[in-house]
C-alpha positions in Angstrom: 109.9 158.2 285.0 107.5 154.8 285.3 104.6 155.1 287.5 103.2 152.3 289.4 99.3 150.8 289.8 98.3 147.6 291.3 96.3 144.7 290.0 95.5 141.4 291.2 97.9 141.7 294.0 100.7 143.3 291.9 102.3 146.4 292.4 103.1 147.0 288.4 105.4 149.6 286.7 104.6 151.2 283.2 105.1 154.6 281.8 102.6 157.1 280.0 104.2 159.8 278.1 102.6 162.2 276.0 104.6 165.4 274.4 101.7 166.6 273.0 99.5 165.8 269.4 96.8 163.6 268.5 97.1 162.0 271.8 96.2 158.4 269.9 97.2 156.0 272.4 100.0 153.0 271.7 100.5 150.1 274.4 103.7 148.3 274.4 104.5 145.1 275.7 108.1 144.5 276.1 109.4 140.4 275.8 111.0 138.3 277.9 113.7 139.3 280.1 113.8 142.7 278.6 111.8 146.2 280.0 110.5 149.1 279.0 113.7 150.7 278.6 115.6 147.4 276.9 112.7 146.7 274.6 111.2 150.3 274.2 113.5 153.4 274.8 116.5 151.9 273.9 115.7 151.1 270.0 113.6 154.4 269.9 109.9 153.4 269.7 108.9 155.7 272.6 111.0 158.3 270.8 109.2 157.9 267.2 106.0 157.2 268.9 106.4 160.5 270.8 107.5 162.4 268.0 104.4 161.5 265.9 101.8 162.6 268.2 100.9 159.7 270.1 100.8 158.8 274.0 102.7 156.3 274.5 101.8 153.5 277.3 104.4 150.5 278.5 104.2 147.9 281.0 106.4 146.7 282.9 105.2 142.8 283.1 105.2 141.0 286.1 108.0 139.6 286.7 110.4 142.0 285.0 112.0 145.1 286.3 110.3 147.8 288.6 107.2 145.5 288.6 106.6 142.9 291.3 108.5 139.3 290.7 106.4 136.2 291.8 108.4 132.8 292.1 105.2 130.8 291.1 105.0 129.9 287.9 101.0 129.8 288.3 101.2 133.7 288.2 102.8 133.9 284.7 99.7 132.3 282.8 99.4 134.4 279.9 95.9 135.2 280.5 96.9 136.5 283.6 99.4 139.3 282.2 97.4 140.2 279.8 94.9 141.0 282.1 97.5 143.0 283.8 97.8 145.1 280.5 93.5 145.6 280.6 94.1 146.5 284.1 96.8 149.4 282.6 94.3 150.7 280.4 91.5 150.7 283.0 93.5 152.4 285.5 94.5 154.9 283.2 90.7 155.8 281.6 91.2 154.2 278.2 88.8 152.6 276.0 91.0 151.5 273.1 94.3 151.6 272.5 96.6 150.1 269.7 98.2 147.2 270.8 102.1 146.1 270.4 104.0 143.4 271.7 107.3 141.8 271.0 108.3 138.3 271.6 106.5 136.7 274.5 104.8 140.5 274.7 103.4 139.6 271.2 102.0 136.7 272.8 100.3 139.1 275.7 99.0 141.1 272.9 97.5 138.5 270.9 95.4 136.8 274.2 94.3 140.6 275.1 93.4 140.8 271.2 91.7 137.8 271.9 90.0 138.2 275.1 89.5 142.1 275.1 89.5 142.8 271.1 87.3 146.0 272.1 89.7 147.4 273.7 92.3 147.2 270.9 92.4 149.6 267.8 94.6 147.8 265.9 97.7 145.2 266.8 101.6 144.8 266.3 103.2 141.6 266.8 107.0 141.6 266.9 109.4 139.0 267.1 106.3 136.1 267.0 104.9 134.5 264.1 103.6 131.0 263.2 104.8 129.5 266.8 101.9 131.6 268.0 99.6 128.8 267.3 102.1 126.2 266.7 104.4 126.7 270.2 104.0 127.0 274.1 107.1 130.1 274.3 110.6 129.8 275.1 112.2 126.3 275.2 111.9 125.2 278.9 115.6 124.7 279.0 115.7 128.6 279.4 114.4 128.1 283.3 117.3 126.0 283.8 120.3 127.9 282.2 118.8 130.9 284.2 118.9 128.8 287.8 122.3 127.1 287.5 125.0 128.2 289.5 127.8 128.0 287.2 126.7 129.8 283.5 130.4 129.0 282.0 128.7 125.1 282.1 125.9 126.1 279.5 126.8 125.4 276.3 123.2 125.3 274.3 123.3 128.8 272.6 120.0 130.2 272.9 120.1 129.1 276.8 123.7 131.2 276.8 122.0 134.4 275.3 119.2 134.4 277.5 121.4 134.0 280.5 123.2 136.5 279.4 120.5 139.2 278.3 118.7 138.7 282.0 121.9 139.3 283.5 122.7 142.1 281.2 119.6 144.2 282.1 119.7 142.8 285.6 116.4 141.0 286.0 115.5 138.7 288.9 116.7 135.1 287.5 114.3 132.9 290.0 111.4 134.9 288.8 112.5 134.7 285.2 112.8 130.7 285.6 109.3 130.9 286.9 107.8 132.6 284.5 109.5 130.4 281.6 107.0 127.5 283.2 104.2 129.4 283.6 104.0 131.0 280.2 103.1 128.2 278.0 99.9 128.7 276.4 99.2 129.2 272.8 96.5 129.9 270.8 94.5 127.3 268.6 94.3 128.1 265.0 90.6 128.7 265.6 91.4 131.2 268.5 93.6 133.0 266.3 91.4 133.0 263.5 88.6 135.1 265.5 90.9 138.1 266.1 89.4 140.2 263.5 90.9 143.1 264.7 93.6 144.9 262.1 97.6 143.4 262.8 100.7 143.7 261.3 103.1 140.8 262.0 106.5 141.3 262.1 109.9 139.0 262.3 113.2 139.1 261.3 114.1 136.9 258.3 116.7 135.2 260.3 115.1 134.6 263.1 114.1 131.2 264.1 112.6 131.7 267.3 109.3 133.7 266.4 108.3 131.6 263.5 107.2 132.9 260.0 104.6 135.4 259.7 103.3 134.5 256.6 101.4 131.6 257.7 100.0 133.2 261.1 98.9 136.1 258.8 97.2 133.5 256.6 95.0 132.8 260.0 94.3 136.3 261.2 91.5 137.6 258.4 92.4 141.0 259.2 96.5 140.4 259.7 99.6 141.1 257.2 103.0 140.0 257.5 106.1 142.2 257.2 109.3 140.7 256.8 112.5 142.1 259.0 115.3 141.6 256.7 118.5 140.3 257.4 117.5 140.3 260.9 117.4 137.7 264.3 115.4 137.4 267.3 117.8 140.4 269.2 118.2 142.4 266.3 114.5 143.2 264.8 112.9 144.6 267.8 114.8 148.0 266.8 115.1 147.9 263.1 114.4 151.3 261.3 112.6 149.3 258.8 110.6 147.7 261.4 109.6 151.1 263.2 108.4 152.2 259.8 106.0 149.8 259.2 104.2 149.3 262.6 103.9 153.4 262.3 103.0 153.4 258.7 100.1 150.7 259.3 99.3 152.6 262.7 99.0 155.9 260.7 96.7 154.0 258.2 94.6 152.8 260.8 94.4 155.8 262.8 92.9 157.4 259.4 91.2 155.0 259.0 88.6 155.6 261.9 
């Protein structure tokens, strides 16, 4: 059952679960248009998280789900949901956590890595490579295919699937729209390059969306890249390959310290 806390005006949704363990704690950060339950129970993370000991955090972002839905776009900055995600932590007594985001929650996880790296034992990005640094998020035709009246009129794919993924898990379009224009901030190469903090990146082989990992990897000094084979945008965020590896390099780190 998600709890709520507020922040910056917010009334915010996330979940903490813990079935016992090492109590290590893992924050997720679901993408865009999806939740906790799309992006995280569905595909079995909280469930293999769980299962291996660890408590598992998730935020609902702004926007999205139980969480509040602003129709300014000005309230999406990334900055500003990533501090949501500090606030999360803060609330809930924790110093450090390891870090994992998919899609545009790779993107929250990246600017927390960047802003808070103390606070992050180690990070995951999903579904978000070299368009990191080389991309502002989701193509702004997105807002519009989400605010038309008519969807049978939308013929650009990618503007479809969106569409019909909000719909699908029943997200607020207006607010969705807004935070398509509010997102857009990346990274500079330099900014990127001075998260020394240990990452995996992850992305599916046939997804075009994310970007490569290799090259962002070649950024990050302390970053790897793991290819999702076979995979696109919608399909790696629940890959049983791709739960391996973010657990297998979170197990590393975790014996690591």
């Amino acid at each position: 059952m998600l709890k709520h806390f507020h922040h910056n005006g917010l009334n915010l949704a996330y979940l903490d679960r813990f079935d016992g363990g090492h109590g290590t704690p893992v924050l997720l950060i679901h993408g865009f248009a999806s939740s906790i339950s799309t992006n995280w129970d569905g595909p079995a993370w909280i469930k293999t998280y769980a299962a291996a000991g660890y408590r598992v955090l998730a935020i609902e972002n702004r926007g999205h789900g139980a969480s509040d839905k602003p129709r300014d776009p000005a309230a999406y900055d990334t900055h500003l949901m990533a501090g949501d995600a500090v606030a999360l932590l803060d609330h809930l007594g924790i110093e450090r956590a390891f870090v994992q985001g998919y899609s545009m929650g790779a993107r929250i996880s990246a600017f927390l890595a960047f802003r808070h790296p103390q606070r992050v034992r180690a990070l995951a990005l999903g579904g978000l490579g070299l368009h990191l640094i080389e991309g502002v998020g989701l193509p702004l035709g997105i807002a519009e295919a989400l605010e038309i009246e008519d969807k049978s009129t939308i013929t650009d794919p990618t503007q479809r699937m969106f569409r019909l993924f909000a719909e699908a898990n029943k997200q607020d379009l207006g607010a969705l729209a807004a935070c398509i224009r509010g997102s857009r901030q990346a990274l500079t190469r330099e900014e990127a390059a001075s998260i020394r903090v240990p990452t995996i990146i992850c992305v599916g082989t046939n997804d075009p969306i994310a970007g490569p990992p290799q090259p962002l990897a070649a950024v990050m000094p302390e970053a790897r890249a793991f290819d999702i084979v076979g995979r696109d945008h919608n399909l790696a965020v629940g890959d049983k390959t791709h739960r391996a590896a973010v657990l297998a390099f979170f197990e590393s780190e975790r014996g690591a310290l």
